[in-house]
C-alpha positions in Angstrom: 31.4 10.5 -17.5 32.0 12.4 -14.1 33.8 14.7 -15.8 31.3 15.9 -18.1 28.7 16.1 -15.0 30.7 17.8 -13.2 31.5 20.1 -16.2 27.9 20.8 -16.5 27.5 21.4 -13.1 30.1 23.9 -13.2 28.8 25.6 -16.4 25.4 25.6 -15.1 26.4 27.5 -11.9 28.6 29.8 -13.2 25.7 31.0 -15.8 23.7 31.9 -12.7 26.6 33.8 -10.7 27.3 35.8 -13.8 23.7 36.4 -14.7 23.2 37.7 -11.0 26.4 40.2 -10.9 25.5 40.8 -14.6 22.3 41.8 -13.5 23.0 43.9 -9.9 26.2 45.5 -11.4 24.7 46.3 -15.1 25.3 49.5 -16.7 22.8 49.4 -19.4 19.5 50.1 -19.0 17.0 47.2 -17.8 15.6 46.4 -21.3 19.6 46.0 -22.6 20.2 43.9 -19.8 17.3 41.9 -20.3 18.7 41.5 -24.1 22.0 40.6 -22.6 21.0 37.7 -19.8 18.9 36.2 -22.9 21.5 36.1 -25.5 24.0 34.6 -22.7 21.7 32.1 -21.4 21.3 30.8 -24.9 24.9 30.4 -25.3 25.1 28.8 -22.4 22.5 26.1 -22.7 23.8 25.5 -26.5 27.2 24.8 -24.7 25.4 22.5 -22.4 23.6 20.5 -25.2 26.6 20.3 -27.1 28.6 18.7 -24.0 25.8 16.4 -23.4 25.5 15.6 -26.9 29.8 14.7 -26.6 28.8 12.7 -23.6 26.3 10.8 -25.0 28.3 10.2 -28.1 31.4 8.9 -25.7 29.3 6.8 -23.7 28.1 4.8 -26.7 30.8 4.2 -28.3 32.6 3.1 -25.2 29.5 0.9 -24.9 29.8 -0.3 -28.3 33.9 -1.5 -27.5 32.5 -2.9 -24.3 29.7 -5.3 -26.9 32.8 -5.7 -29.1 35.2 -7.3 -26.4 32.5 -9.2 -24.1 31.6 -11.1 -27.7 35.1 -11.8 -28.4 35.7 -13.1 -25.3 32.7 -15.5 -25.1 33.6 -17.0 -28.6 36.9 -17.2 -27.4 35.7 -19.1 -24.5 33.6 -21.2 -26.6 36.0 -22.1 -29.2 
């Protein structure tokens, strides 16, 4: 799970560096650029949906083994 936080983290600050030197060292005119930063930041927060969505998948199925093995082991106990 820290690994996918600090994935996000990582994604999510290296969408603003680039969007800042995209934006001071742009060669395209301000209403490309503008076109640019949008298309970019919608790729980027589809990547961070889909990495949360992977997280949030992981983390319930290692929830669901966890419910698995805690109930076998009580009826072990109890039998």
């Amino acid at each position: 799970m820290g690994n996918v936080i600090g994935f996000g983290i990582g994604l999510l600050t290296g969408v603003i560096v680039g969007g800042v030197a995209a934006v001071l060292y742009a060669p395209t005119s301000g209403k490309a650029t503008r076109r640019m930063l949008m298309k970019k930041t919608s790729e980027a927060v589809d990547a961070v949906k889909e990495k949360t969505s992977e997280a949030v998948d992981t983390v319930k199925e290692a929830a669901s083994v966890a419910n698995r093995k805690g109930h076998a082991a009580v009826y072990a106990i109890r039998n």
